[in-house]
N, C-alpha and C positions, 0 to 999 in steps of 0.2 A: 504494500500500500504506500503511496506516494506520501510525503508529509503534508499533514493538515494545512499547513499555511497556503501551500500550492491548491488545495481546495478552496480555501476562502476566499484567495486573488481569482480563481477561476470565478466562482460564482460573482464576485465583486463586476468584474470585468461584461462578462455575459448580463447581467442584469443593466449596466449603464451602457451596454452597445445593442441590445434588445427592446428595453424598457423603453424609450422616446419615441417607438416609431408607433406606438400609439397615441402620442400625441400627433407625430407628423401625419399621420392618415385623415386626422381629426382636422389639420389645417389644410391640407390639401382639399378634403370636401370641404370647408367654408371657400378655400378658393374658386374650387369649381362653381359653387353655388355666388359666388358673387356677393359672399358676406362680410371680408374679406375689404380691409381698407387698400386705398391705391399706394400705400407708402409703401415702400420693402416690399412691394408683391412678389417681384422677382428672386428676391435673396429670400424670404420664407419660401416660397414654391422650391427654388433648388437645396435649401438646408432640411427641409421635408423630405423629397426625395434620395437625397442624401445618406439620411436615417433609415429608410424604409430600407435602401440597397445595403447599411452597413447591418441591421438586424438579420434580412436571410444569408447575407455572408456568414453572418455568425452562428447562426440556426445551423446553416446548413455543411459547415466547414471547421471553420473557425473553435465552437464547442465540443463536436464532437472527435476534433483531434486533441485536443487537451486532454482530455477524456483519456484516451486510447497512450497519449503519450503518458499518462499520469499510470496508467497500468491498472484501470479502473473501467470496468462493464456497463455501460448507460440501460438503467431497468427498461422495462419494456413498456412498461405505464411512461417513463421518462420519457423515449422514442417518437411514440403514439404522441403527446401533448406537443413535441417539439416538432412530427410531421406535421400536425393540425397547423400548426404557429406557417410552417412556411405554404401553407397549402392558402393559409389565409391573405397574406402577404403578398406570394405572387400573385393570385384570384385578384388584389387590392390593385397590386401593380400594373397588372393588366388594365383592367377597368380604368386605372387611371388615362390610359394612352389614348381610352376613346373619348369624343371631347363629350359625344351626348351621353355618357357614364353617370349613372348615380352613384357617387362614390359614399354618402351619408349614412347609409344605412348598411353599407359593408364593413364602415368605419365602424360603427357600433353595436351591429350586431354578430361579426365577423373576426373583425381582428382583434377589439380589445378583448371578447370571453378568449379566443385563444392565445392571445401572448398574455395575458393576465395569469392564464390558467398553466401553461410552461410554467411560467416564472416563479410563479408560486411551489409547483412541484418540483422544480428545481433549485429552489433555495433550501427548500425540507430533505430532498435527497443528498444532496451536498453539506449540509446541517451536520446529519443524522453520520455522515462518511467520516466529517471531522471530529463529533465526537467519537466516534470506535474506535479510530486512529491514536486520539488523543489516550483514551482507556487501552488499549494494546502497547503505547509507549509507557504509561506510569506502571501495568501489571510486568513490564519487562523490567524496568527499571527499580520494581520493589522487591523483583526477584533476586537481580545483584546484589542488592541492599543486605536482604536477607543469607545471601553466600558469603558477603562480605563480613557480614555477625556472624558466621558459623566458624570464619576464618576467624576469627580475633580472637572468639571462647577459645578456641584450640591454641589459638596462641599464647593465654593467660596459662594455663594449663600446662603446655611444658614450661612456663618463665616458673609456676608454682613449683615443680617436680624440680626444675635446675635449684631452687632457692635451695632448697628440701637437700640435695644432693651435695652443694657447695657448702651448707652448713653441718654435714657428715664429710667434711673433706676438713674442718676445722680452720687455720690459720690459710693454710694453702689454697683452701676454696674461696677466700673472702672475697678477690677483686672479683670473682667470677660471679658472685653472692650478688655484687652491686649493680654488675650488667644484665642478670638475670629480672631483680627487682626494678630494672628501668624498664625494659623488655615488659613487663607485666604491666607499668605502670600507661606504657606505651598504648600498650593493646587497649586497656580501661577508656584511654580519652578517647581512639581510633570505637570503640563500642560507642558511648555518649554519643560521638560524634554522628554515627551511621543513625543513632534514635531518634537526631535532629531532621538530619533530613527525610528521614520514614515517616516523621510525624508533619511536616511540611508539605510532602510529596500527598500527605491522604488530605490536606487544607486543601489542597491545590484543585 
């Protein structure tokens, strides 16, 4: 699974190159309809169409190679809302090119339920990827946690055994008495330590 962040830029991305072209449909039919003030007709008409061609490039390309690069399966409910979306769009596009086209009611009954309705299950499916992602990296990482305190007990354990052995060795054992008791002492903070971040990691 790809890392979550790379999901959230994804959805981030897809949602601001998708999401305005149901505004631009909406202006395009006031254009067409002539409701539409004569200022900027021309710059809104082409920043309209503009949106509309960058939404099915994304629909149709753009998403689901992210997707496939991310090493991630687009659900099939996913597919289905994302075909609808471009099914709606070019239907939109189309109609746009004819000039006697009602484009009003394509706008509103057509493209906004289906890019409304993509975007929606594609914010939830992508949501739902970076929590499990996110839940798969903290249960891996409390697994080390956990090896890493099994490592330390055992290393208190022989420093305990070395003390034990250096003070049955009398004078001769002594220095070896104080590297041992470091060595244990060592292990103690390295333990603390790993309980801080185990208990930070379950905050988190």
């Amino acid at each position: 699974m790809k890392d979550a962040p790379d999901l959230m830029t994804l959805k981030n991305r897809t949602f601001m190159a998708v999401g305005p072209s149901r505004i631009a449909c909406c202006s395009l039919a006031l254009l067409q309809g002539g409701l539409a003030g004569e200022q900027d007709v021309d710059i809104l008409h082409k920043l309209s169409r503009e949106r509309v061609a960058t939404a099915l490039t994304t629909l149709e390309k753009t998403f689901p190679d992210a997707l496939r690069g991310a090493d991630e399966q687009e659900p099939e409910v996913l597919t289905t809302a994302r075909k609808a979306a471009i099914a709606a769009l070019r239907a939109f596009r189309d109609e746009a090119e004819d000039v006697d086209g009602t484009l009003g009611p394509l706008a509103l009954h057509s493209v906004e339920p289906a890019i409304t309705g993509f975007l929606n299950l594609m914010i939830a499916t992508l949501d739902a990827r970076h929590d499990a992602s996110r839940q798969d990296k903290r249960d891996t990482a409390m697994e080390a946690v956990k090896a890493a305190d099994s490592v330390g007990r055992a290393i208190q354990m022989i420093a305990v055994n070395a003390s034990i052995e250096a003070a049955r060795a009398g004078d001769s054992g002594r220095g070896f008495k104080v590297i041992a008791d470091e060595v244990k002492t060592l292990a103690g903070k390295t333990q603390s330590l790993l309980a801080q971040v185990s208990a930070a990691m379950r905050a988190y």
